[in-house]
KOLMARSE-250894 format. One record per residue (C-alpha): residue in three letters; x, z, y; residue number from 0. Coordinates in steps of 0.001 Angstrom, whole numbers, padded with zeros to 6 digits. Example, Ala and Ser with C-alpha at 12.3 -4.5 7.8 and 13.67 -1.06 7.14 Angstrom:
! residues 2
ala,012300,007800,-004500,0
ser,013670,007140,-001060,1
***
This chain:
! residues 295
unk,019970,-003864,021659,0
unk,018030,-000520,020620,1
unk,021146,000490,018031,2
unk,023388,000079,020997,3
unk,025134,003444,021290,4
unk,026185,002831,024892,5
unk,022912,002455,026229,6
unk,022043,005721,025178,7
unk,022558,007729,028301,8
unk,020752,004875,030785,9
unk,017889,005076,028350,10
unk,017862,008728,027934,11
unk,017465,008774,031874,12
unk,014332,006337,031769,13
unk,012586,008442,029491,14
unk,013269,011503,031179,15
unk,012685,010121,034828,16
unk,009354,011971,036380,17
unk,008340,009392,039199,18
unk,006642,007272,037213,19
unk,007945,004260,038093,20
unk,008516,002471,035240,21
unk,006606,-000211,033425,22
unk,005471,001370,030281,23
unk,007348,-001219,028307,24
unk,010307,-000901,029744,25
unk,009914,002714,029081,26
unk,008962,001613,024792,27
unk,012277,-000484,024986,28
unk,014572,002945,026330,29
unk,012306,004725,023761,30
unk,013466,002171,020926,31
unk,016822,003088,021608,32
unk,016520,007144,021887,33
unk,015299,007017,018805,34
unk,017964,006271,016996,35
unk,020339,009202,018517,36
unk,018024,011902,019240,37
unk,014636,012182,017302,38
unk,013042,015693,019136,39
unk,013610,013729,022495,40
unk,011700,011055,020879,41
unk,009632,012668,019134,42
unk,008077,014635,022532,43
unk,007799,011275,024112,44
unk,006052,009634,021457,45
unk,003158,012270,021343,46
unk,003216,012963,025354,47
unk,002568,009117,025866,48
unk,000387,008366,022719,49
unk,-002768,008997,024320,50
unk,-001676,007699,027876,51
unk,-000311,003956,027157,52
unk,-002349,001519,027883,53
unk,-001268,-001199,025362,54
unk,-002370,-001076,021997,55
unk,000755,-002761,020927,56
unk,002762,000084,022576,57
unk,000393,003192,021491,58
unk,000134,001427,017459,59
unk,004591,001371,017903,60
unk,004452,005337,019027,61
unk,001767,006154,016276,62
unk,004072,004464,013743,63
unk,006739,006774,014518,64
unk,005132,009960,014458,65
unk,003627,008660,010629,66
unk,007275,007984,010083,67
unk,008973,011447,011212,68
unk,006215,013304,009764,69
unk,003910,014374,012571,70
unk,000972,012205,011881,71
unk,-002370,014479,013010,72
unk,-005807,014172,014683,73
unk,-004643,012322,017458,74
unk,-003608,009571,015265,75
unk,-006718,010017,013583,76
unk,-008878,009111,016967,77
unk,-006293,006159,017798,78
unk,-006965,004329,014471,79
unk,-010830,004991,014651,80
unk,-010789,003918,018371,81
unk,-008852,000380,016768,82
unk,-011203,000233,013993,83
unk,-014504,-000186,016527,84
unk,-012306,-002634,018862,85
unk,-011664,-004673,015197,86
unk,-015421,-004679,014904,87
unk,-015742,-005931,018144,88
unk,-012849,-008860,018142,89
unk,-014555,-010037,014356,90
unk,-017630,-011263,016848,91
unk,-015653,-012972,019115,92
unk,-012856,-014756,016390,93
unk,-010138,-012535,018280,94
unk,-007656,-010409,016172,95
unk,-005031,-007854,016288,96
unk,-004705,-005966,012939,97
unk,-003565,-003274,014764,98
unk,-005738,-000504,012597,99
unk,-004358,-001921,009285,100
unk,-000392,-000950,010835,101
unk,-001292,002096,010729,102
unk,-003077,002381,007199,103
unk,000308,000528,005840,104
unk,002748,003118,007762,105
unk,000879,006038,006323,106
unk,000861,004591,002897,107
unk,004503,003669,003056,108
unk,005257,006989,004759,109
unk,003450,009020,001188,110
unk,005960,006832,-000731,111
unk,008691,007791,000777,112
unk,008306,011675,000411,113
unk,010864,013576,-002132,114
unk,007479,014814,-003710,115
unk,004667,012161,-003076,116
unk,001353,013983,-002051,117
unk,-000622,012957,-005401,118
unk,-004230,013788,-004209,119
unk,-003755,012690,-000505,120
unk,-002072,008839,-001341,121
unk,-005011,008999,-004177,122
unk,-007390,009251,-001431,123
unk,-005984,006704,001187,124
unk,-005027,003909,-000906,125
unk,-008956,004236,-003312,126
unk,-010657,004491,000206,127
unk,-008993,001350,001292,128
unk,-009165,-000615,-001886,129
unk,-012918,-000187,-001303,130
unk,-011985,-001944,001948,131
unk,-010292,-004181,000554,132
unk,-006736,-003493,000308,133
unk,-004616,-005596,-001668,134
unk,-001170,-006527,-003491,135
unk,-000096,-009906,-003362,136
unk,003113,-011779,-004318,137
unk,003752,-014437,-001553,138
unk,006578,-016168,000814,139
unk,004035,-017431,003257,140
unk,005213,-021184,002622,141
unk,008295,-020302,003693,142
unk,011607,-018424,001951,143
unk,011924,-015868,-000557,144
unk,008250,-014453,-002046,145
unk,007805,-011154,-001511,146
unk,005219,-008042,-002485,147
unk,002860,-007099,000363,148
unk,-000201,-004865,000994,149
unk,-003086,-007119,002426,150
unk,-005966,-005645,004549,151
unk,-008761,-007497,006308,152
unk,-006434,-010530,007376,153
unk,-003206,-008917,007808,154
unk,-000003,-008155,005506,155
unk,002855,-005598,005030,156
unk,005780,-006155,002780,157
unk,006572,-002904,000992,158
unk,009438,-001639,001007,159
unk,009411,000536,-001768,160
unk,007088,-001055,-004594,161
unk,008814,001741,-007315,162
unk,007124,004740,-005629,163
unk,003888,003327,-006560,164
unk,004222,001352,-009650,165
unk,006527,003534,-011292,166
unk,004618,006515,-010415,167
unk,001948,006833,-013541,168
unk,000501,009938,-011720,169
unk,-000358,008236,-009109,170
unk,-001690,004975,-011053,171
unk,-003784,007203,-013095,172
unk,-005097,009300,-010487,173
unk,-006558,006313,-008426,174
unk,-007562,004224,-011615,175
unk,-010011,007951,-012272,176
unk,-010885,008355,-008659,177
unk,-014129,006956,-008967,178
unk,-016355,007357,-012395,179
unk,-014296,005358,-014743,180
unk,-017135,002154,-015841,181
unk,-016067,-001267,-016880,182
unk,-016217,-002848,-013224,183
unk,-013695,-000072,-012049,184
unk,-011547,-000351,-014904,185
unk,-011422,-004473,-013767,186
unk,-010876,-003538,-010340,187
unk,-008394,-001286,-010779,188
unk,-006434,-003726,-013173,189
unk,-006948,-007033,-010609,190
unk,-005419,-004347,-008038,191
unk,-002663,-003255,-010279,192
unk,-001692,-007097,-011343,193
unk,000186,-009656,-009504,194
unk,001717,-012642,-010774,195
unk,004192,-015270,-009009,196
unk,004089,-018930,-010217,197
unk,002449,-017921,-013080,198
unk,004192,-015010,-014613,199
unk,003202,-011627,-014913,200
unk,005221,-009258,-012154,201
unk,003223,-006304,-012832,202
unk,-000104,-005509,-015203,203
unk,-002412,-001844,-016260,204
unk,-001807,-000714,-019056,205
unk,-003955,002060,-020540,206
unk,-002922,004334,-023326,207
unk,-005986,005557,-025241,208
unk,-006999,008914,-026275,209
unk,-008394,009128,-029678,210
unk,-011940,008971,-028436,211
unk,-011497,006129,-025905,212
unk,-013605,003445,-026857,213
unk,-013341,-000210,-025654,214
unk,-016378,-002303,-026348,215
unk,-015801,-006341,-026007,216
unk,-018486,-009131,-025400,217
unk,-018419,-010221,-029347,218
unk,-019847,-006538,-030063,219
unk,-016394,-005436,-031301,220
unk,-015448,-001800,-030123,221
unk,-012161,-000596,-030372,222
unk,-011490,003360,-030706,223
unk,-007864,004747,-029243,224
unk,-007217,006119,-032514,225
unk,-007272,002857,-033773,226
unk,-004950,001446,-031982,227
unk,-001368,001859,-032407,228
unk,000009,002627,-028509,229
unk,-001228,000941,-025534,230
unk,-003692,-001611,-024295,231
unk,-003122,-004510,-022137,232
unk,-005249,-004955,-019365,233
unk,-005993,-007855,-016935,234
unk,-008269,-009944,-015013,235
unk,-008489,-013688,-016091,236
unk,-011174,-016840,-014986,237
unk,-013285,-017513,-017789,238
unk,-016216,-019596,-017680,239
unk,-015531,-019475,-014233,240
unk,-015817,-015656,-013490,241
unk,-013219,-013013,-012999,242
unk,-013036,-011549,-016696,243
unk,-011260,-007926,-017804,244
unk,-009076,-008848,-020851,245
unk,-007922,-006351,-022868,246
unk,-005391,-006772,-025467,247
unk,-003465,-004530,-027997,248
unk,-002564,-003983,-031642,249
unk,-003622,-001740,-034369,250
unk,-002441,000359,-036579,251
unk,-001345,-001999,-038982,252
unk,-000317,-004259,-036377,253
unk,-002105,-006994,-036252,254
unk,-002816,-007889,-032353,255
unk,-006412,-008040,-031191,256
unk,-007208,-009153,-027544,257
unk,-011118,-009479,-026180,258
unk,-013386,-009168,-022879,259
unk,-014284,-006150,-022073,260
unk,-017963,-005075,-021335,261
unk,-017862,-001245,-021818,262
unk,-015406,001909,-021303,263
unk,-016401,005249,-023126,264
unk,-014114,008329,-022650,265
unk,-011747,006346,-020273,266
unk,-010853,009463,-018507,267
unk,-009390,011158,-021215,268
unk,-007156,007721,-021715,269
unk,-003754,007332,-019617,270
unk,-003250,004842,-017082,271
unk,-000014,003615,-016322,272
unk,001725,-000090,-014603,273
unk,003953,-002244,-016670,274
unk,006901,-004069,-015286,275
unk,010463,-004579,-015193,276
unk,012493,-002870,-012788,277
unk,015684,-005303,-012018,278
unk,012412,-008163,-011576,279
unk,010148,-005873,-009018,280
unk,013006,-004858,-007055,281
unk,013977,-008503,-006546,282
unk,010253,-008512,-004415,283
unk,011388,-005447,-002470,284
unk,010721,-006327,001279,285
unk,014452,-005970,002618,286
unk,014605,-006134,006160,287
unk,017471,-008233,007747,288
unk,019929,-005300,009110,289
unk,021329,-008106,012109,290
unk,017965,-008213,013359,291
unk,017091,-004448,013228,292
unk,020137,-004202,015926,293
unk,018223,-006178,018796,294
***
């Protein structure tokens, strides 16, 4: 039981015993319980034995940790590069770990979680992966409750805290604009942004116009932000068979007006933001069953 209070001392002991006799998991099971009474003593274990472990299990549970407390670095840097080429490797031969995606997931959930995100650096990590293939998806798995999870290259991670990035516009704008803003972006972006469970919208773009944002639609329509009366409603749909940007919105008069999209002009002066309901999203909020976390 890591929580357990009384094995403390006994664990504190293991971890702090110099002969080397103990089997390094043993030694990750008195290090799962250390960590929950005295961090530093943790926290010099995790980085003494991050590079010395043997399993990747073991080292990926250590690097998690240090993302978590705040002392990610170059060594972590070298461990997920190091899983990255193994990946490559295990692809050929139809074996699989996911152990590199952990790590992309803890560091994304880790820039949530700061009192003052880090704007540019979550910008970076979660555009680079997106080009990797990075996901949001709405599902239970066939089994239970649905819930919101990153996907990467064949594995998942329920997030915990979907708010910090939907309900961050900063942050939504910032990667919409961090590559040059075209029609196929603006679609990838929104299929990123949207997720949908049985159906219904969860979560959808939206993109408030500046007055010389232009929209341009497949009937040769074109639709200028100081046309239209607030914001535009963005999202991917089949037609004819092929993912298809839809863009919807009303005018100044207020008549609604809703088309494919084929062109952006000026998108960067626009404002990009997510749309959703806050009671609904938090009911996909990944929440962890507190009886298990005690074992």
């Amino acid at each position: 039981m890591k929580k357990e209070r009384a094995l403390y001392p006994f664990s504190l002991q293991i971890l702090n015993d110099r002969s080397k006799g103990y089997d390094e998991n043993i030694l990750m099971d008195a290090f799962a319980n250390v960590r929950q009474f005295d961090e530093n003593r943790a926290l010099q274990f995790a980085k003494a034995n991050l590079n010395i472990f043997k399993s990747a299990h073991n080292r990926v549970e250590l690097a998690r940790f240090l993302i978590d407390v705040g002392a990610d670095g170059d060594d972590i840097d070298a461990l997920m590069t190091e899983l990255y080429r193994q990946q490559l490797q295990q692809q050929k031969s139809f074996v699989w770990d996911g152990y590199y995606q952990v790590l992309i997931f803890a560091r994304i959930e880790h820039g949530f979680a700061a009192a003052s995100p880090d704007i540019p650096a979550l910008t970076h990590l979660i555009a680079t992966q997106m080009d990797k293939g990075l996901q949001l998806t709405i599902t239970n798995f066939g089994i239970g409750k649905p819930w919101l999870y990153f996907s990467l290259e064949k594995s998942s991670d329920p997030i915990t805290q979907p708010e910090k990035l939907f309900g961050n516009a900063a942050l939504i704008d910032a990667i919409v604009k961090a590559q040059p803003l075209t029609a196929d972006r603006l679609q990838k972006v929104s299929d990123f942004f949207q997720t949908t469970d049985r159906g219904a919208w969860i979560t959808t773009l939206m993109m408030r116009p500046a007055a010389e944002t232009q929209l341009t639609l497949t009937d040769g329509q074109k639709a200028r932000g100081d046309e239209i009366l607030d914001s535009v409603w963005l999202r991917v749909e089949e037609k004819a068979g092929r993912p298809t940007l839809i863009a919807s919105w009303r005018d100044k008069t207020g008549n609604v007006h809703e088309g494919m999209v084929t062109d952006i002009a000026n998108g960067k002066q626009a404002r990009f933001h997510v749309d959703f309901d806050s009671w609904q999203l938090d009911t996909y909020r990944w929440k962890p069953d507190l009886t298990n976390q005690l074992y």
